[in-house]
DOGUMI-23163 format. One line per 4 residues: number of its first residue (from 1); their letters; for each residue x, y, z of C-alpha. Coordinates in steps of 0.2 Angstrom, whole numbers, plus 5000, padded with zeros to 4 digits. Example, Ala and Ser with C-alpha at 12.3 -4.5 7.8 and 13.67 -1.06 7.14 Angstrom:
! residues 2
1 = as = 5062:4978:5039 | 5068:4995:5036
***
This chain:
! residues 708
1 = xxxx = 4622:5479:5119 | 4610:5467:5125 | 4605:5469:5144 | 4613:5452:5153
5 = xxxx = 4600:5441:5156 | 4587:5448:5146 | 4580:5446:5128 | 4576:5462:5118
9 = xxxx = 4557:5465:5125 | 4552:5469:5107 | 4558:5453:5100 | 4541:5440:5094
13 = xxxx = 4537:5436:5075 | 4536:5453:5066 | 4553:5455:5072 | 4559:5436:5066
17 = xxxx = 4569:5433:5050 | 4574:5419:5041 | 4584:5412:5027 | 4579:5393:5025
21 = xxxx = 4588:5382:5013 | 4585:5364:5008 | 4596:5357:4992 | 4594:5338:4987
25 = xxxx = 4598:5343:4968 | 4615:5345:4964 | 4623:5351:4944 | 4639:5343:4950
29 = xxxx = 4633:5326:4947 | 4619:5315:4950 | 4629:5305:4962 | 4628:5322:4973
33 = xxxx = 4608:5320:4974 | 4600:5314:4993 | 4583:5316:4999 | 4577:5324:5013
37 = xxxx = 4584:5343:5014 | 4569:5351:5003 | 4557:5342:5015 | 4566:5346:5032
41 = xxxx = 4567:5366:5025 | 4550:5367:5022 | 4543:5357:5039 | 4557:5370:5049
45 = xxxx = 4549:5384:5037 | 4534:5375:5045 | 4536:5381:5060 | 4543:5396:5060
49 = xxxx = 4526:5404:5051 | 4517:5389:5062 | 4517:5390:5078 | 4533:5404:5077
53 = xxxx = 4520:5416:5068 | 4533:5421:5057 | 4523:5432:5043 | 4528:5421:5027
57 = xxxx = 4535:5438:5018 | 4548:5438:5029 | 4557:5420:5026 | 4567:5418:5011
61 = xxxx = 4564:5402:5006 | 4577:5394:4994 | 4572:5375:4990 | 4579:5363:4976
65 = xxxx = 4570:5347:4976 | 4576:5331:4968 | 4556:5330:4961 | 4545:5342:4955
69 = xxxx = 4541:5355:4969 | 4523:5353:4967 | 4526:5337:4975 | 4532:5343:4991
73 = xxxx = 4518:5346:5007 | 4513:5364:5004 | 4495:5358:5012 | 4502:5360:5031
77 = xxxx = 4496:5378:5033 | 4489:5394:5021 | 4506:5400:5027 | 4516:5388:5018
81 = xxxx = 4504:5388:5004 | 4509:5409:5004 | 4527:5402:5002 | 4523:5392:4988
85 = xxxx = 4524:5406:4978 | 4538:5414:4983 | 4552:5403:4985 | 4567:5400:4973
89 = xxxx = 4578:5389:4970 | 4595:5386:4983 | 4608:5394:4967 | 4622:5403:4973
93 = xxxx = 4615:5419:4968 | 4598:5415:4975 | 4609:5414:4992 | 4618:5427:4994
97 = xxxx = 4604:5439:4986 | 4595:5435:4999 | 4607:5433:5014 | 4619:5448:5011
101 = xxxx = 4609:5460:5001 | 4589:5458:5007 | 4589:5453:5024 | 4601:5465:5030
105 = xxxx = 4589:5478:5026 | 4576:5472:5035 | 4571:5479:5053 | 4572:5464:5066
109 = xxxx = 4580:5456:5082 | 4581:5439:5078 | 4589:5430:5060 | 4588:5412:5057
113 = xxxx = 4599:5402:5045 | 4593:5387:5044 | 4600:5375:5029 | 4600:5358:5025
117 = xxxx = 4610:5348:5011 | 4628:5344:5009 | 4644:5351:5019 | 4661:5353:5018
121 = xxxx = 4674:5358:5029 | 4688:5371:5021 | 4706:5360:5025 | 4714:5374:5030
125 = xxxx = 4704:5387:5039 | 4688:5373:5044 | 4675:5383:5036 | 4661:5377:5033
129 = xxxx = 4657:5376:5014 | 4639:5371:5010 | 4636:5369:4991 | 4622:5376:4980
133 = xxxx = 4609:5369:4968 | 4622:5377:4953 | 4637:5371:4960 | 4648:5362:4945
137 = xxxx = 4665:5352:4946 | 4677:5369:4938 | 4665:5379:4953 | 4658:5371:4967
141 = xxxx = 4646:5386:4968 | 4642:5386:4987 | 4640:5397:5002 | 4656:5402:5014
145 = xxxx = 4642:5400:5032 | 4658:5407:5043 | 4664:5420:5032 | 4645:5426:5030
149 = xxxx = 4642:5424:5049 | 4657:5437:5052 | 4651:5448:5040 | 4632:5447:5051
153 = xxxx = 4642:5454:5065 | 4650:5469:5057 | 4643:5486:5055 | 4639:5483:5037
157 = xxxx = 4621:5478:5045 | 4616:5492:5053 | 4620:5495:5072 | 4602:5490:5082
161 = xxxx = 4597:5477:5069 | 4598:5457:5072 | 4609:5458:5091 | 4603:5438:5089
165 = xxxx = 4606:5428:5075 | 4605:5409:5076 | 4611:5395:5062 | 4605:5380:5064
169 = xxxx = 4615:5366:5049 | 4610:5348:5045 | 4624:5344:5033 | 4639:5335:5034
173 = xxxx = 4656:5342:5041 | 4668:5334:5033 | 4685:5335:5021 | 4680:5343:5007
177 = xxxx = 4686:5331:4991 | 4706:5334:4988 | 4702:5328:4970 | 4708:5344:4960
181 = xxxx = 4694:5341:4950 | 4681:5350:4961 | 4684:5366:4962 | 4678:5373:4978
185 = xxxx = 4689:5393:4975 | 4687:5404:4989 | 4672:5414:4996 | 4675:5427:5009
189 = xxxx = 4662:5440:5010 | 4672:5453:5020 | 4666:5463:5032 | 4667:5481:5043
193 = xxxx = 4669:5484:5056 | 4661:5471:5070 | 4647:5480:5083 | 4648:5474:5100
197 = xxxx = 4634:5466:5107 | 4628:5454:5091 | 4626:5436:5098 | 4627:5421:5085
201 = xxxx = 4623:5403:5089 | 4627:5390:5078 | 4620:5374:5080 | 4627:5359:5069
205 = xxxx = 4623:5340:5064 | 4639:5335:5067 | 4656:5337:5075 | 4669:5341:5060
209 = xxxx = 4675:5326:5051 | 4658:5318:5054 | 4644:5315:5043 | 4626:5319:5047
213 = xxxx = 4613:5306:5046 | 4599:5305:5033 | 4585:5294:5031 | 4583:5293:5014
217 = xxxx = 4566:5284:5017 | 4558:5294:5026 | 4563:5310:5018 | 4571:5317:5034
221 = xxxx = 4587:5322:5041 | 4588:5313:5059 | 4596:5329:5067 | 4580:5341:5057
225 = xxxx = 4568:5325:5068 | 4577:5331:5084 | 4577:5348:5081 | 4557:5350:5076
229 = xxxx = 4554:5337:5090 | 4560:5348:5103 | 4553:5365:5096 | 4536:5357:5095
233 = xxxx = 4522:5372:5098 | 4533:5384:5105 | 4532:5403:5099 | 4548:5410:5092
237 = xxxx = 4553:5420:5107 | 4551:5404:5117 | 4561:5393:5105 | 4576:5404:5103
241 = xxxx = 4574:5408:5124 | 4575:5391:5127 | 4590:5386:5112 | 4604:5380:5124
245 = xxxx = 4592:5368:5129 | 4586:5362:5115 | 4603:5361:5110 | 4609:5350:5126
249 = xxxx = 4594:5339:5124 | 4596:5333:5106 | 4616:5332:5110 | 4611:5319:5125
253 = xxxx = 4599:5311:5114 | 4613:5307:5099 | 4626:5302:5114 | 4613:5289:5118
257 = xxxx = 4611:5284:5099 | 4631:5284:5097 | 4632:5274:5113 | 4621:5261:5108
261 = xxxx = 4628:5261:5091 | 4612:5267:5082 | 4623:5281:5077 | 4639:5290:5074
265 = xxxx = 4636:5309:5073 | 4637:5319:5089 | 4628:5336:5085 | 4638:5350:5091
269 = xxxx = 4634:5369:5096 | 4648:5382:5096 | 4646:5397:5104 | 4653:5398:5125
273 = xxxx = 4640:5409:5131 | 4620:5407:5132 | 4609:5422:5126 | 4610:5427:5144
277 = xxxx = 4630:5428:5142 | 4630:5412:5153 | 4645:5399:5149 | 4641:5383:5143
281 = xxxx = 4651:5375:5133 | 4644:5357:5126 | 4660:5348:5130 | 4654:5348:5147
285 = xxxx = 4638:5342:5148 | 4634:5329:5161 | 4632:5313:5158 | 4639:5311:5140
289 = xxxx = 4654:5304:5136 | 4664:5315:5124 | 4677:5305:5110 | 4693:5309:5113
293 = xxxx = 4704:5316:5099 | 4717:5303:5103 | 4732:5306:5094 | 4750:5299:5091
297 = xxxx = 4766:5305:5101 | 4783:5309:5095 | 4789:5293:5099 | 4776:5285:5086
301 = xxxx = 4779:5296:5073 | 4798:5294:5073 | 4794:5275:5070 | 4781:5277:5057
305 = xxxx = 4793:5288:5050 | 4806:5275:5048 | 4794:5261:5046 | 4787:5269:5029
309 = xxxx = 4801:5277:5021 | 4806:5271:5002 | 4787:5262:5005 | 4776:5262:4991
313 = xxxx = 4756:5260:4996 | 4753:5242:4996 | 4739:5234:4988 | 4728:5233:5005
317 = xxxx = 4731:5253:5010 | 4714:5259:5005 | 4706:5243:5016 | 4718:5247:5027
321 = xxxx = 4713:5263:5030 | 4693:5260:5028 | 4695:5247:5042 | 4703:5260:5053
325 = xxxx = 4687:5267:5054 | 4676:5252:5057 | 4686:5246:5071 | 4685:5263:5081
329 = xxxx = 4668:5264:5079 | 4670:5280:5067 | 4660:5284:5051 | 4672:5284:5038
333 = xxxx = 4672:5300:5025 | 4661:5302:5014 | 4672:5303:4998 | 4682:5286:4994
337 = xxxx = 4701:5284:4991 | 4714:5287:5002 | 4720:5304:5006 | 4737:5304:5001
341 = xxxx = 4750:5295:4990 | 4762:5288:5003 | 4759:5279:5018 | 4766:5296:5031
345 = xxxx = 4751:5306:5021 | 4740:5293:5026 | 4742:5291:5042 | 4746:5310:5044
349 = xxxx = 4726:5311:5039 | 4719:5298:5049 | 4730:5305:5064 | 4722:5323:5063
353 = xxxx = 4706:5315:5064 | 4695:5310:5080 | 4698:5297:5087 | 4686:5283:5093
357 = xxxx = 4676:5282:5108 | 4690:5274:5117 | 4702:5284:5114 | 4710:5274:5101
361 = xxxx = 4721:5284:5087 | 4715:5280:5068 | 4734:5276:5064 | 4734:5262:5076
365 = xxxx = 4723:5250:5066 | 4730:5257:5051 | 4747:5250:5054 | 4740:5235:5065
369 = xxxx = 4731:5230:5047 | 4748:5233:5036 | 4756:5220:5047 | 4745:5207:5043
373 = xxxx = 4740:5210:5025 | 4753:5220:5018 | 4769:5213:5027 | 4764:5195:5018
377 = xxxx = 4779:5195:5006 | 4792:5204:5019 | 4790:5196:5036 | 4805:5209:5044
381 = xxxx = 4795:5222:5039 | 4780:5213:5046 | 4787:5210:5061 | 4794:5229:5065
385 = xxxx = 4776:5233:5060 | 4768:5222:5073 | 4780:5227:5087 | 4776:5247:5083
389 = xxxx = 4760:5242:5085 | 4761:5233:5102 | 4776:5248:5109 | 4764:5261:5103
393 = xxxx = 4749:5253:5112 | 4757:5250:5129 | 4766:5266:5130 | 4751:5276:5126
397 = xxxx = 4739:5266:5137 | 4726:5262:5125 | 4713:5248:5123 | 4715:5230:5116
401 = xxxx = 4714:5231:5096 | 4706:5217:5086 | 4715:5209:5074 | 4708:5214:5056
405 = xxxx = 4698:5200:5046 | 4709:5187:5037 | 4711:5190:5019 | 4699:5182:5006
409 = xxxx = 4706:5166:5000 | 4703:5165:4981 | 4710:5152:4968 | 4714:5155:4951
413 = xxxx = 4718:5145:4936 | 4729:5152:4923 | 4730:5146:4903 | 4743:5155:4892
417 = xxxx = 4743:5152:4876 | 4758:5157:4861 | 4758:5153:4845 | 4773:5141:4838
421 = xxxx = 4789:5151:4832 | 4788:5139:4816 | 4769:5144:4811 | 4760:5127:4815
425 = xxxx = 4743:5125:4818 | 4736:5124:4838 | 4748:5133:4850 | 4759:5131:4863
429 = xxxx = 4750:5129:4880 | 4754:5131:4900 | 4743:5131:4915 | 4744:5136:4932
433 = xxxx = 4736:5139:4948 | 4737:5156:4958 | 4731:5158:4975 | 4731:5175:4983
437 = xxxx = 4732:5168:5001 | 4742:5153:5004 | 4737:5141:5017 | 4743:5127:5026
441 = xxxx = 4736:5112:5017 | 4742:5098:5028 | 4755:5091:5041 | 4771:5084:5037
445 = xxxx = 4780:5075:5047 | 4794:5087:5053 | 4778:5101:5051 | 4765:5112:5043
449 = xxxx = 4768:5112:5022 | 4765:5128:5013 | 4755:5127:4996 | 4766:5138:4984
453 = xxxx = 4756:5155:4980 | 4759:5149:4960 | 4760:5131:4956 | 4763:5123:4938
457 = xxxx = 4750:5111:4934 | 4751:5106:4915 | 4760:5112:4901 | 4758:5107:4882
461 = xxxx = 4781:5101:4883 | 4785:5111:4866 | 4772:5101:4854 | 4757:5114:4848
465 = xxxx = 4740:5107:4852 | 4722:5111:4846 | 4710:5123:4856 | 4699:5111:4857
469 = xxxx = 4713:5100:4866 | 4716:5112:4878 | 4698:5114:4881 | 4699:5096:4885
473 = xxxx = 4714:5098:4895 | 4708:5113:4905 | 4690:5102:4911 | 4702:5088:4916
477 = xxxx = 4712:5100:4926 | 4696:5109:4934 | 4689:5092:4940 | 4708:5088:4948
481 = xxxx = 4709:5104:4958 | 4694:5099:4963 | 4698:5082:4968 | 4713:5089:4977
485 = xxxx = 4704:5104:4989 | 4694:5089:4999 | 4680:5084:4984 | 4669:5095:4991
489 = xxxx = 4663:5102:4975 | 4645:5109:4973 | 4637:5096:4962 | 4640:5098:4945
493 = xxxx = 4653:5109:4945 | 4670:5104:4940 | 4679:5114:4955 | 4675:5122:4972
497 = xxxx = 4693:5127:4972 | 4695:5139:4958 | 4685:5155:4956 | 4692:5162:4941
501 = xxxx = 4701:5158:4925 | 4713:5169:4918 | 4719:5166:4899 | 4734:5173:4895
505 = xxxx = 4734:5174:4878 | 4740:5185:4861 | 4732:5202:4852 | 4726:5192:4841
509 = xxxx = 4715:5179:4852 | 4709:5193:4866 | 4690:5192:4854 | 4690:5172:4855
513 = xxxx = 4674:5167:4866 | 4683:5155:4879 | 4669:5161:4892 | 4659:5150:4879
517 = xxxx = 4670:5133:4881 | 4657:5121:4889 | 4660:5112:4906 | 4650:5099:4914
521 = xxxx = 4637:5105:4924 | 4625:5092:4933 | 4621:5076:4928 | 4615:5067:4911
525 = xxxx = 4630:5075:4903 | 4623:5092:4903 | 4636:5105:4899 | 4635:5125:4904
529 = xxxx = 4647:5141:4896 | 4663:5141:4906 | 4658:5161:4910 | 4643:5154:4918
533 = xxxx = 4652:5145:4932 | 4667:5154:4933 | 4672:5171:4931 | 4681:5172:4915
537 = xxxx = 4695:5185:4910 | 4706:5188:4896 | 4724:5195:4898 | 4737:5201:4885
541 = xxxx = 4753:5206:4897 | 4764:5207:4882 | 4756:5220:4875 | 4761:5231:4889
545 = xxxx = 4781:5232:4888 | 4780:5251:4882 | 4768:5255:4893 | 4772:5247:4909
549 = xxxx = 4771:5266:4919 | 4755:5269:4915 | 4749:5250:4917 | 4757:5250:4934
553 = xxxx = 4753:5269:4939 | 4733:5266:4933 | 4733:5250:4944 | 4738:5258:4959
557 = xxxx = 4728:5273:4959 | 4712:5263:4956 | 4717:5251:4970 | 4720:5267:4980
561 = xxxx = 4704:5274:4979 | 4696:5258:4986 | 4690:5251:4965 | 4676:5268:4964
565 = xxxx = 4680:5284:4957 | 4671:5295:4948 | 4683:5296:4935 | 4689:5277:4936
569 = xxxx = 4676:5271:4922 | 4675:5278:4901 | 4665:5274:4891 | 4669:5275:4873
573 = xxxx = 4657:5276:4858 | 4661:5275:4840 | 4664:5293:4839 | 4676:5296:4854
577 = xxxx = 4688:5282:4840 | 4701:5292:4834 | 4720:5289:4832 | 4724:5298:4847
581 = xxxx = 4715:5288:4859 | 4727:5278:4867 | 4737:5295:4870 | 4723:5304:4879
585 = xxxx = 4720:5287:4890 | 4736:5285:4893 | 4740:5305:4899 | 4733:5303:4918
589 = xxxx = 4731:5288:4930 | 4713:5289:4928 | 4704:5281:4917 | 4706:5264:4925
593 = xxxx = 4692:5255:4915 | 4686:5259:4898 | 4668:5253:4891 | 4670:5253:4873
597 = xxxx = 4651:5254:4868 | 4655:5253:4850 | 4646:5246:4836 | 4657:5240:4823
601 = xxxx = 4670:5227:4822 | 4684:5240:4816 | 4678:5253:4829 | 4681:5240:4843
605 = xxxx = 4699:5236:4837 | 4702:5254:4837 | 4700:5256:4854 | 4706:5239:4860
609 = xxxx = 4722:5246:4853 | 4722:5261:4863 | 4716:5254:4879 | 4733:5245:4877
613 = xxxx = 4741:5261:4871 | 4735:5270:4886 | 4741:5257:4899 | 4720:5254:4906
617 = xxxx = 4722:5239:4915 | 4702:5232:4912 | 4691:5236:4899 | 4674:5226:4893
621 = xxxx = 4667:5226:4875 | 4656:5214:4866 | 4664:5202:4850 | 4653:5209:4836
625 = xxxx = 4637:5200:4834 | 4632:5188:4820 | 4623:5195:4804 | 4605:5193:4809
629 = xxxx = 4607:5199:4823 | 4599:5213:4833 | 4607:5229:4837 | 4611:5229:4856
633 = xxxx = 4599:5237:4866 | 4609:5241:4881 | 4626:5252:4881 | 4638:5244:4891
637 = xxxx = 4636:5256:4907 | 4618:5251:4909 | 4622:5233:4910 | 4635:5234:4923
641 = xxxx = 4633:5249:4937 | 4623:5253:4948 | 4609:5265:4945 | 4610:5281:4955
645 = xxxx = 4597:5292:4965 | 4591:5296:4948 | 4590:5281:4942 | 4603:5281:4930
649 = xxxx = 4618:5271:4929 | 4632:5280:4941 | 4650:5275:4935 | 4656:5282:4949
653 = xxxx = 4647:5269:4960 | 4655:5254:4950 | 4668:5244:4958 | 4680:5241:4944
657 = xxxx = 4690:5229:4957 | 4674:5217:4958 | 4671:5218:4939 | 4676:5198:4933
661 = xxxx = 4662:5195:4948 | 4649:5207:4940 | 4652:5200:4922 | 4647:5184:4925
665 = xxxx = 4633:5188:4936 | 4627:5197:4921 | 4631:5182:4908 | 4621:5172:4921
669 = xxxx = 4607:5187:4921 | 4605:5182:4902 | 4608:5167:4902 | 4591:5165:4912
673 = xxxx = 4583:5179:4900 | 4586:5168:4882 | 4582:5153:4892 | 4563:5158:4890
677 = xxxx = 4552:5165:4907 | 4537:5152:4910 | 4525:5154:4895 | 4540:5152:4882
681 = xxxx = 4541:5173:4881 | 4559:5177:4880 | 4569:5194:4882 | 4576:5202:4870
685 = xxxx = 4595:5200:4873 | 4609:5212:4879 | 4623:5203:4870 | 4631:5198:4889
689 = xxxx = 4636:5182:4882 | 4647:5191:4869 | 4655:5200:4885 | 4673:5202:4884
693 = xxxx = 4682:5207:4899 | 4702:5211:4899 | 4708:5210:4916 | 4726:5216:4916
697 = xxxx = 4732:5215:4934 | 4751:5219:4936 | 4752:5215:4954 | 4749:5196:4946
701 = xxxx = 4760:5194:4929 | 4772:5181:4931 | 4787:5181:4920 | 4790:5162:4914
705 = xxxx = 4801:5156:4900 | 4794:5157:4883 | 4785:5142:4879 | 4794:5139:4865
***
């Protein structure tokens, strides 16, 4: 036992030990990489041999930097330089070697964990799981920090060794990712049986559910800043004496950032006595104001429970939930897509989470939002939604809510085409406008009149007609709309109204470059591609009548995960083509997207087929390319998402959902390219103006009569 009040009078730096970790690397995926940790290890490693006096030999130093390591700061002291040699990368072996079979068998009073890089939280038991360099999808390789903790109190280290052991964490603390796809398994270390008289403090970033901060910039974890900041030149037996201070200092200074909205974590230490066996708990700390967990009553959930039954999740759920988070002032989790696939799972989630700073429960704004955006097409339910909304509010005291932001107001203009039943030439042509938000346009007397969500603008009455006529047709038409939203078009564009222009049109047309129709564009009869000023789609809804499940079931679940998934986006090259294709696409909702990177005519078809096969509701390829020209230097990924930490492109980062916008920024992109810098020098070409991007959306398929 440790004598109340006293540190062990033997413990200073050759009775220190320390496991540092720093993990910016990740073999799950690239899109797992940040940058900061290695740095923050080795400035805390800093430290320790610093001003700690730590002897270097007796840190175990795991680091696995996004760069080569030769590029981190070794220079600050001989002792880090010493460490330079000795350290190893943060795999799970690495880890636990250290930490359950090396230290333990050292003679000390004091063992720091320190460790920087992602964190989870276990969903059933809250452990903390903090994953390692090697961790991949089927094995999230990663080290169990409460399991190991209990094992650090037992008597499997021997009985006078380590009474004081501190972990301090800057990594996140929230959900880990219910995808089944990563699999974290279990890691519980066991244990004997626990001696008296050890004392652990753990210090964390954040509060569960929370994310830590990281200033990818500067290389630095904010809560890493705090901590070095406060330990400045103090010796190891004064930094760990004085660690409930240190602790209630950097918890006043994030209260201060979160209060001024400079931040959202609140770091939290957890332990209810001070090395001295003093309480302190950091709930009570003067002068900062701790969130509430607000949570629902019984009364609420008996309403949502009869509010959502039978209820699918609408189209708005996943920005319904995301703006849950805004308008508490809460950092939303790190891993997008909702958390459930009814709206009660939903709300379950956002429910067990903390609440705002004012108390206010996460499911509130939730349903508030569902009134207004999802209860469009059924004002009753609407209605029942708003008055759960205003009962729940009252009854449970809590603050004024905002209304959500009004929803985007976008205009489409539809062409279908089908060919005559009697095999004439041209085809049979209707057009019609789609607006997802309709608006009062004027005042009637006797009131306000609604514009229809669909209205019929022109249609070809039975007599086939030339493309080119319906080019003509679809100009005139663009320049009317126009007329008719209050003239207010941006000069030489035919239309401020419409953004889009869907063509509906058969198998056999979806390769016809309508995104290459000209349009007037600015004066002296100058003309530009219609996918130039608008965003231009293709659509083929009748080639989904056998496999409407999976069209619809795809739809939803990439609406549900906000338009970004990991697994939303394929790419398909020439030898991924096989006859089983639209099988394997079609046997899960994810795919959503395909990027068919092929480079032959036939290989294109192929998978155009299966992509209908399979139910993907958008996919982009390029029409084959003329004879002379040059292979395309670009696969389709590369043209189209983001690049990642890595600098390669990161389909997980692509918003499918805002793909028709993305095409024609890219059509414009090369349009610019082929028009020739200053000089005359031109870029090779990307093929972005033989883009072709089916955007199959079922929520927007109306069924007309045939047009024949």
């Amino acid at each position: 036992m440790i004598p109340p009040g006293y540190l062990p009078p033997t413990l200073g730096p050759r009775r220190t030990f320390a496991l540092v970790a720093g993990v910016e690397s990740y073999a799950v995926s690239h899109h797992w990489n940040l940058r900061g940790p290695a740095r923050d290890a080795l400035r805390f490693a800093r430290w320790l041999t610093g001003p700690g006096q730590v002897p270097p030999g007796h840190v175990r130093l795991l680091l696995s930097p996004l760069d080569d390591p030769d590029a981190l700061d070794w220079s600050a002291s001989a002792e880090l330089e010493a460490l330079r040699g000795t350290y190893r990368p943060a795999t799970e072996e690495n880890v636990k070697s250290a930490l359950l079979d090396e230290l333990p068998e050292c003679d000390g009073d004091l063992l720091w964990i320190f460790w920087a890089g992602h964190g989870y939280t276990e969903p059933r038991r809250g452990e903390l799981m903090l994953p390692c360099a090697d961790a991949r999808p089927g094995q999230i390789r990663h080290l169990n920090l409460d399991s190991a903790l209990r094992w650090w109190r037992t008597d499997l280290v021997k009985h006078r060794r380590f009474p004081l052991q501190a972990a301090l964490v800057d990594a996140c603390r929230v959900d880990a990712p219910r995808d089944a796809r990563w699999n974290f398994g279990t890691s519980d270390y066991g244990g004997g049986v626990t001696v008296p008289g050890r004392r652990q403090f753990r210090l964390y970033a954040s509060r569960e559910g929370e994310a830590a901060q990281n200033d990818a910039e500067r290389g630095a974890g904010r809560f890493t800043e705090a901590l070095l900041g406060e330990l400045g030149e103090r010796s190891v037996r004064e930094g760990v004496a004085g660690l409930a201070d240190t602790a209630r200092s950097i918890h006043r200074t994030f209260g201060e950032l979160r209060e001024r909205g400079e931040g959202w974590q609140l770091p939290q230490f957890v332990v209810d006595r001070d090395w001295d066996a003093c309480s302190f708990l950091d709930e009570d700390q003067p002068g900062v104001t701790q969130p509430r967990a607000a949570r629902l009553d019984q009364a609420a959930w008996d309403g949502l429970g009869r509010l959502f039954e039978g209820r699918d999740l609408p189209r708005c759920a996943y920005e319904a939930y995301a703006w849950a988070f805004r308008a508490t002032g809460c950092a939303a989790p790190l891993q997008g897509g909702l958390p459930g696939d009814t709206l009660l799972a939903v709300a379950c989630d956002l429910d067990e989470r903390h609440g705002g700073p004012d108390g206010m429960p996460l499911a509130v704004p939730f349903v508030r939002f569902l009134g207004e955006r999802a209860g469009a097409g059924d004002e009753r339910w609407a209605d029942r939604l708003r008055d759960w909304v205003s009962t729940t509010l009252e009854r449970l005291a809590l603050p004024v809510l905002p209304p959500p932001p009004p929803p985007p107001r976008r205009t489409a203009l539809h062409v279908r085409l089908e060919p005559p039943p009697g095999g004439e030439g041209g085809f049979l042509a209707r057009m019609w406008l789609r607006r997802d938000a309709p608006e009062r346009v004027r005042e009637q007397e006797g009131g306000p009149v609604r514009r229809e969500a669909s209205e019929h603008i022109w249609e070809s009455e039975g007599e086939p007609v030339r493309l080119d006529a319906i080019r003509d047709e679809l100009v005139r038409q663009l320049g009317g709309v126009g007329r008719a939203s209050g003239g207010h078009a941006e000069a030489g564009r035919p239309s401020d109204a419409v953004e889009r222009i869907e063509f509906h049109v058969p198998y056999e047309l979806l390769d016809l470059d309508f995104d290459q129709w000209p349009v007037p564009r600015g004066p002296g009869g100058r003309t530009r591609a219609l996918g130039l000023v608008y965003q231009v789609v293709v659509r083929c809804p009748q080639e989904r009548e056998d496999t409407g499940a999976e069209w619809r079931g795809k739809w939803r679940w990439l609406w549900a995960q906000g338009g970004r998934h990991a697994d939303a986006v394929r790419v398909i090259a020439d030898a991924e083509v096989h006859d089983g294709l639209g099988m394997e696409l079609g046997a899960a909702p994810a795919p959503a997207c395909v990027l068919a990177h092929t480079r032959s005519g036939a290989r294109t078809e192929a998978a155009v087929e299966a992509v209908l096969e399979g139910g993907v509701p958008v996919a982009v390829w390029r029409r084959p390319a003329p004879a002379a020209a040059a292979a395309d230097p670009h696969d389709l990924l590369a043209l189209l998402a983001p690049a990642g930490d890595d600098g390669r492109p990161d389909p997980g980062a692509l918003d499918v959902l805002a793909l028709p916008a993305r095409v024609r920024e890219v059509r414009r992109a090369a349009a610019v390219a082929a028009a020739g810098a200053p000089g005359g020098k031109r870029q090779q070409s990307s093929g972005a103006d033989r883009l072709v991007l089916l955007w199959d959306d079922p929520d927007d398929t109306l069924t007309f009569r045939s047009l024949a």
